[in-house]
Structure formats: structure tokens, C-alpha cells
N, C-alpha and C positions, 0 to 999 in steps of 0.2 A: 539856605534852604536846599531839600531838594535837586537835582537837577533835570531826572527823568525817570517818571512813576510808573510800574508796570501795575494796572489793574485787572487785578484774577477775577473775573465775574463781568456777569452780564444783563442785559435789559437794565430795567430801572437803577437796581443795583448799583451795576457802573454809570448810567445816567449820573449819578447823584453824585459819588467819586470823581467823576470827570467834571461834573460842574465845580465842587471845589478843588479841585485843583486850577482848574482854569482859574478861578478867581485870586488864587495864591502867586501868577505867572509860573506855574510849571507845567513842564514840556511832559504833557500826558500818553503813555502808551497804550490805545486798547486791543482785546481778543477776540477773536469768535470763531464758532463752531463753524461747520458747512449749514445749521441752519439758521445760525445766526447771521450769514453773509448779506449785506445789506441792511443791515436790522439798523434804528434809527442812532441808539447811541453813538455807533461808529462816528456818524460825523463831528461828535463833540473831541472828539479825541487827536491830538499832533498825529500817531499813527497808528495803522491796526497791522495786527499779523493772526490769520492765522492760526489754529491750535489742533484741527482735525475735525472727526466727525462727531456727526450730531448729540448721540449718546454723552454724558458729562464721563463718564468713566475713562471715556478715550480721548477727551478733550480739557474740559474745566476742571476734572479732577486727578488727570495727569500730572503729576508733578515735575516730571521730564521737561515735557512739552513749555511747560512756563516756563522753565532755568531757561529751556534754552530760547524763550523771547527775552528773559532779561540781557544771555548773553549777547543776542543778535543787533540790541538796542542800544546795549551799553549801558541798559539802568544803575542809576544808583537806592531803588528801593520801589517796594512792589505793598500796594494795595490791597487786600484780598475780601473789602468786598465783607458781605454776610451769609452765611450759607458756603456752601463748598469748602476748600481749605482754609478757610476764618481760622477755626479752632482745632489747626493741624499741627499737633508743635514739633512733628519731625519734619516736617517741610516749613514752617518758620526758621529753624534751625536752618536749613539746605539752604532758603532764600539768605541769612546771615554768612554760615561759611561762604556765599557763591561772592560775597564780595559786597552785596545789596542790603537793606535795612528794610525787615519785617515791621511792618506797619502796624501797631498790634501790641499788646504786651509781650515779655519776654518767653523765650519757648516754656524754661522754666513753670511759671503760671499758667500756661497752656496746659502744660500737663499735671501740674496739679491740681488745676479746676474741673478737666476733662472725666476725669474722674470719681463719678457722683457719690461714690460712698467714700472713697479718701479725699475729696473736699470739701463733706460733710463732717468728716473726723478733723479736717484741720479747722473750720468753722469752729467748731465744739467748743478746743481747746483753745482756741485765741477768743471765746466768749459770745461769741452768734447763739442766739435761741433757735435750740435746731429738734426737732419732732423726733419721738423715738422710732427707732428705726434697726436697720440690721444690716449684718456686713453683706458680704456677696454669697448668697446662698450656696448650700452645698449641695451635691447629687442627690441624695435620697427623701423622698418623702417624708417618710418620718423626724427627720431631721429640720425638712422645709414648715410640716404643720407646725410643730414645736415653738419653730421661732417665730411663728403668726400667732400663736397662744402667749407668748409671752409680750407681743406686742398689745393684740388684742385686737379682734376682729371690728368691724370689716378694715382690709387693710390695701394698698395698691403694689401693684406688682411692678418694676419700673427698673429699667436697664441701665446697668452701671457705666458704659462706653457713652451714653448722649442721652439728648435731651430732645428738644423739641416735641414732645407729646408720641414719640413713636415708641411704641411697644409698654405704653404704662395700660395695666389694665390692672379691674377690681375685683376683688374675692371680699365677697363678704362672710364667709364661712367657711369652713374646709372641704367643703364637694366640689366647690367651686375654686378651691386654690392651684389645683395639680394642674390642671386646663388653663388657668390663668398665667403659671411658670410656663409650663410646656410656649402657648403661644407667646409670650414675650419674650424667650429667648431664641427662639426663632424670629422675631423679627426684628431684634438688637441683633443676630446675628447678622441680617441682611442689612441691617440699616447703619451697623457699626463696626462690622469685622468682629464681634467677640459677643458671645451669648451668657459673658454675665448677667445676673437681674440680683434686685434687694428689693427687701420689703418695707415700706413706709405707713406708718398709722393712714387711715384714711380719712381726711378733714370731710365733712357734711357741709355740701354748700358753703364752702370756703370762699375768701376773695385773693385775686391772686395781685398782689403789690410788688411792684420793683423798683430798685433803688440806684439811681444813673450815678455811676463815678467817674471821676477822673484822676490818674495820678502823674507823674512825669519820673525821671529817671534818678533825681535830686532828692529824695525822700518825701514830697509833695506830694497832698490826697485831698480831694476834694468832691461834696456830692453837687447836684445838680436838681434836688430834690426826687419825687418819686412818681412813678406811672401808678393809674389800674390797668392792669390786662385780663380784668374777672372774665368779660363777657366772650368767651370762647364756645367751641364746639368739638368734642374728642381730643379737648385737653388742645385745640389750634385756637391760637389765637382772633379774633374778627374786629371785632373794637376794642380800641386803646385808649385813656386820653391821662392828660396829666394839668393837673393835679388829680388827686383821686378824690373822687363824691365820698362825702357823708364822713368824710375822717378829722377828726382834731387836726387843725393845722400842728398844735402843740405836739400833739404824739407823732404826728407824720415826720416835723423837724428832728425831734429827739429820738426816735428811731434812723431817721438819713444819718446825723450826726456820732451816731454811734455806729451804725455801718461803716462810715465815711474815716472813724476813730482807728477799728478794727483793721482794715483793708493798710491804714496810713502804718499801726503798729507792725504790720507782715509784710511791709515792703512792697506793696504792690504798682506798678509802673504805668497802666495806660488806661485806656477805657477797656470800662467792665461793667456789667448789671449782676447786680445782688438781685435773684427774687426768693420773694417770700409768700407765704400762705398767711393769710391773716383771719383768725377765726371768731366766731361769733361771738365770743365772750372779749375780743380786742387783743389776743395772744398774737404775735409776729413768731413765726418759725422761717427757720433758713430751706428753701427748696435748693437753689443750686446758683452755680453763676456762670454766666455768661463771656467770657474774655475776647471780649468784642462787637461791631456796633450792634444795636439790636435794628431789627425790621421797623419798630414802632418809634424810632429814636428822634424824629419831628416832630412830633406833641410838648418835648424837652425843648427842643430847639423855639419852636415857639413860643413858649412862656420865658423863657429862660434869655432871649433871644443873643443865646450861643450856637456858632455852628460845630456841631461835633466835630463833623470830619475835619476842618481846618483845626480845631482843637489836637484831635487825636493825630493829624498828621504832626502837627507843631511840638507836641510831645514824644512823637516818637524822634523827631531829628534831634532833641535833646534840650529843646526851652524850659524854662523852669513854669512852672505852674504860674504863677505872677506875674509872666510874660505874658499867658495864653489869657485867664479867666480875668472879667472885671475885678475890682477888691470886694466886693458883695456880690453875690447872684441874687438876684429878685425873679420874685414869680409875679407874670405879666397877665391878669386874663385867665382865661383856660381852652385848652386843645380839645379836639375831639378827633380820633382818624377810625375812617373801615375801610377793611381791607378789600378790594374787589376782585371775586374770581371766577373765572370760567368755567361755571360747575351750575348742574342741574339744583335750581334752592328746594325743590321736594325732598333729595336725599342730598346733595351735596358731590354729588360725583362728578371729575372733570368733563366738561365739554370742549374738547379742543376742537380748531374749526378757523376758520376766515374770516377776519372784521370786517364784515360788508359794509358797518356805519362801526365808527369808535368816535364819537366828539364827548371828550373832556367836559365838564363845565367850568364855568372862570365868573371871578368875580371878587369883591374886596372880600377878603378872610378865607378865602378858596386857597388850597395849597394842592397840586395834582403832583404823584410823583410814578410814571410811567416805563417801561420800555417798548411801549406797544404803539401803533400809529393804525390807521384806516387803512385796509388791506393787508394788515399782516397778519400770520398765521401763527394762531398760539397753535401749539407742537402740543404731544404728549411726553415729548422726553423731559419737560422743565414742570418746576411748580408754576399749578395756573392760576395764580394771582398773575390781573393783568394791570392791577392799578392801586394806588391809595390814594382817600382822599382826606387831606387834613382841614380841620374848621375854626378857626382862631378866633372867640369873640370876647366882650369884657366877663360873661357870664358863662357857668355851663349850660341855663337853658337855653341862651341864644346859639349857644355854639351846635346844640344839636339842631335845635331847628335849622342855622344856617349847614351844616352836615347833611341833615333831611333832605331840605330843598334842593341842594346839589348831586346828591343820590339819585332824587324823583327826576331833574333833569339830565341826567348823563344820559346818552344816546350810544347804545350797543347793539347791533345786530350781527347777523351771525352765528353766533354762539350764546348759548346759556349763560346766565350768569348770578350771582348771589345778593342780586342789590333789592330785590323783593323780601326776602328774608329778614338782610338789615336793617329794611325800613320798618318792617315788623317791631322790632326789638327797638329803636331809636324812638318809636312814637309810643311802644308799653310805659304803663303806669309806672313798675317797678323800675325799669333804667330809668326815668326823668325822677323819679325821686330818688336817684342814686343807690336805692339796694343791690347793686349788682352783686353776683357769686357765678362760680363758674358752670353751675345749672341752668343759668336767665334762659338761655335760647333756645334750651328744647320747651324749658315751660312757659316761654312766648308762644314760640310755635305749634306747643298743646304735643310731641311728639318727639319721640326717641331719635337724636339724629347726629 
């Protein structure tokens, strides 16, 4: 195994990194900004060094700055974690040449996944049901409406360099398309280095399904079954859980199984998420993948009860898949997690501030996964999520209630935060009978948000 981990990321994040690796006996190295100095992770870690100032651009998402804690440490392979250089494959690469093992799939996959309309072209042609859609737009209006006529109105405007919900916006007609490009390629530009955008049909109240894999280096590919992540807000994610409400076990198997077929036929090496749009008539469409772990990837773990990351570390030192996974995965139960964040629940805008009170709640089927402690300061330089909470029962209805009642009792002052909201949506009629779509939570909350 291993013999010393550098992990690129911070708060919970690395929490979670550092807990398994601790449990693996490897000698874990963590980072942190000047405002992360002190921050609770650190002590889980063999050492910290480190990285600069606060801002992530001069610190977490310097790539300098890591090589040179790997060289300082003497690692032999670096973690990065979700969010930040997760899904950087020229600094995968850098980590590779520097002599260290990106933790990760191979740069390769990096950049063939990173790229939403040529991983939807390669999707296509290895046989993913994938939504009609269009390459990366070209300069001219008349050229942009065109290709929205032949897809067919209303359609999403959605940036070729990433993903996470930044910069997809919707035109449902052509008055509304030019103002729809115009701003998403301005904020793929900020959010991605390159102001590519393409156009995708626009599903109505869709559900959004994802599909957990694993591969190793040996030709080995395996799923893990599948999340919902319908019940979002601006296309972010809030509640996750796995297995998904209201689906044929039958079709959900035979859709993993054929993701899981795919993925195995194109060589694919580590963990990854397939997601997909799944539309009201039961159609699966390919939206994009993920090369790397997800945010919501303990609702997996729980049913499943596999731990990824020891998974995904075990895979990338070069085990064979038979080493890593039982010889059957079984689904245990079912998960429920939301995401908890320092933000005003009237509109959703961060509240960063002081945890004058932060108590956790705990309890049998409570899973808390944190970077935050009672008196610390969420910043505005980071995403303010301060917490997840996951709810593991034999049912989903127990699983929400017990989700519920750990929500109603968490204890947050200080700052704003979104657990009003989600207790809204966890006790509507529509999520306990599992309708979810990625609409639920303005029309829980009767309001655009």
C-alpha cells in the first residue's frame, strides 16, 4: 500500500480522506490555507503543511503549491479530495510525472470526461442513451437559434468545460436564447477557464439518477448500484439518497448493469458517476460523468456497505477489483443525506459568520460528515456547506423521519442556515411518496429559488 498520502482539500472533505486512510495505517499528509490554520481536520492528519492564503486560487487550487508539499513530504501519492483539482487531468498528470500516484482515474479519463460534449459523443458511440443535443456553439446568433430549432425548444444552455450546475441556464424560446448564451458563457468562463456552452433538449421535471462505479487497472468494472439526486435547487444538489424512490428495482439493475457493461467495454479505471436524466415516460439519458468521488457518495456506502475511498484508494495502488469489492454487492436498507448550508432558506444566499452553537446530532442510523466545529468561522472564500447528514434505516420512510428528527434537532447559531427548508421538502407529500423531480423544492416552498 501506499506509504504517505498527500490530501488536496479541505474541511470535511479531507475529514473523510483522513479518516480512511487512517483506518488503511497510512501515514496521512494534510493542507491548509491561512484560514483554514487550525481548522479541526488538521488533527486527524500524520502532518499538515501549509499552502498559502485564504483565497483557493492561491492555495487549494495552486498546483505549484501541492507538488511542492508532496516533494517536502516525500509522498508517494496524493488525494484530491472532490471539488478543486478532483477533475484536473493536467495536474493528475503533474502529480504522476512528480514521481506520486493520482488517486483518481487516469489523466486520460480526466479529460475525456471533463469535456461535456466530447463525453457525450463518446457515450453515444460506445451505446449510452444520450439526449439530443449539439456540439459547442458557434459565434453567431443566427447560427446559435438554428441549432435550438433543430433540437426543439425549450432547451438548456449548459457549459462545455464543467459541470456542477454552474452556468446551465434555460431558453425556452428564441428571445430568451441570446441572453441565455450570452450569460453562460460568461460564467463558464469564470467558473472554467473557457466560455464554451452547448445546447441540450430541456427534460420537464425530470429526475436526476446516478450511477456509482468502480473500475481498477486490470480491466475490472463494477457498479455499486444508483443514487436519486432529483431534489435540488439551481440545478445544486440538497437531498440525495440511494436507492432511488419509486423505481423498478428491475430497471434500475438493468440500467447500473449496462452503465457498469459500457464503462467495463472503454477501459475505464477508478471511481466514477454516470449521471443521468430520467424522464417521465422511464427514458434514461446520459447527462455527464463525474471522474471522481461524489459529494453524496455515503448513501452508497451505506446500503452498499462499501467504503469508497478505501475502495478507490485500493484501486488506484493497482488491486484488482476482487481484492477490493465483496463477490456480490447487496443493497442494505436505504440512505437518506441533506446537505446543510450557511445560507439565508428565504433565498438561499450564503450566510458566513461564527458558530456561536454548532452541535451535531448523533444517534443509531445518524452518519454526520463535517469540517466545522463550535466556534469556527465559516469564511466566504469556500462553499458553505457546513455539514451532511446521512440517515440509514431498513425503510425509506423511516429513513426520512429519522433524517427529520436529526435536522429538527441540530443546533446552529450564528449563522443562517438551510435546515428549515429541508425539513419543508423531507415532510411534503410529494418526496415521502417518492415523486421527486428536480422542480420539488421551489414547488414545496410555493417559490422561485
Amino acid at each position: 500500500m501506499f506509504n504517505k498520502v498527500v490530501v488536496a482539500n479541505r474541511g470535511a472533505v479531507a475529514a473523510r480522506v483522513l479518516r480512511a486512510l487512517d483506518a488503511m495505517r497510512v501515514h496521512s499528509v494534510a493542507v491548509y490555507s491561512e484560514a483554514d490554520a487550525g481548522a479541526p481536520y488538521l488533527e486527524l492528519a500524520g502532518e499538515t503543511h501549509a499552502i498559502g492564503p485564504a483565497p483557493a486560487r492561491e492555495s487549494y487550487l495552486d498546483p505549484e503549491r501541492l507538488l511542492e508539499v508532496i516533494r517536502r513530504s516525500h509522498a508517494d501519492a496524493l488525494h484530491p479530495g472532490y471539488g478543486f483539482l478532483s477533475e484536473n487531468a493536467a495536474f493528475a498528470q503533474r502529480v504522476n510525472d512528480a514521481g506520486a500516484r493520482f488517486i483518481g482515474p487516469s489523466p486520460r479519463w480526466i479529460e475525456a470526461m471533463g469535456h461535456k460534449t466530447r463525453a457525450r459523443e463518446l457515450a453515444a458511440r460506445h451505446g449510452m442513451p444520450v439526449s439530443k443535443g449539439t456540439e459547442v456553439l458557434p459565434a453567431g446568433e443566427g447560427a446559435i437559434a438554428a441549432a435550438a430549432r433543430e433540437i426543439g425548444f425549450p432547451v438548456l444552455v449548459k457549459p462545455a468545460g464543467g459541470g456542477g450546475g454552474i452556468g446551465m441556464l434555460p431558453a425556452r424560446n428564441e428571445s430568451e436564447l441570446a441572453s441565455a448564451v450570452e450569460r453562460s458563457r460568461s460564467m463558464a468562463a469564470r467558473g472554467f477557464g473557457t466560455a464554451e456552452v452547448y445546447l441540450e433538449r430541456l427534460m420537464e421535471r425530470p429526475r436526476h439518477v446516478e450511477f456509482q462505479v468502480l473500475g481498477d487497472s486490470h480491466g475490472g468494472l463494477a457498479h455499486l448500484f444508483e443514487r436519486d439526486c432529483s431534489t435540488q435547487r439551481r440545478n445544486q444538489k440538497v437531498i440525495e439518497e440511494a436507492p432511488a424512490p419509486a423505481l423498478e428495482r428491475h430497471d434500475a439493475r438493468a440500467m447500473a448493469e449496462r452503465v457498469a457493461g459500457i464503462l467495463r467495454e472503454m477501459g475505464y479505471d477508478n471511481i466514477g458517476t454516470v449521471e443521468m436524466l430520467l424522464g417521465e415516460e422511464g427514458e434514461f439519458s446520459f447527462l455527464e460523468m463525474n471522474t471522481r468521488l461524489q459529494v453524496e457518495h455515503g448513501v452508497t456506502e451505506e446500503v452498499t456497505r462499501v467504503d469508497l475511498v478505501r475502495a478507490q484508494v485500493r484501486a488506484s495502488y493497482g488491486e484488482r477489483l476482487a481484492e477490493i469489492l465483496p463477490q456480490q454487492v447487496e443493497l442494505h436498507g436505504h440512505a437518506i443525506q441533506a446537505r446543510v448550508y450557511a445560507e439565508d432558506p428565504r433565498n438561499f444566499f450564503p450566510s458566513p459568520g461564527r458558530l456561536k452553537v454548532f452541535r451535531p446530532p448523533e444517534g443509531a442510523g445518524i452518519r454526520i460528515e463535517t469540517g466545522y466545529a463550535e466556534g469556527r468561522e465559516v469564511t466566504p472564500h469556500y462553499d458553505p456547506m457546513i455539514a451532511k447528514v446521512i440517515a440509514h434505516a431498513p425503510t425509506r420512510e423511516k429513513a426520512a423521519d429519522l433524517l427529520a428528527d436529526a435536522l429538527a434537532a441540530f443546533a446552529i447559531e450564528g449563522v443562517k442556515n438551510n435546515i428549515p427548508a429541508v425539513l419543508a421538502v423531507l415532510r411534503a407529500e410529494a418526496f415521502r411518496a417518492g415523486r421527486v423531480h428536480t422542480g420539488l423544492i421551489p414547488e414545496v416552498l410555493g417559490r422561485k429559488v
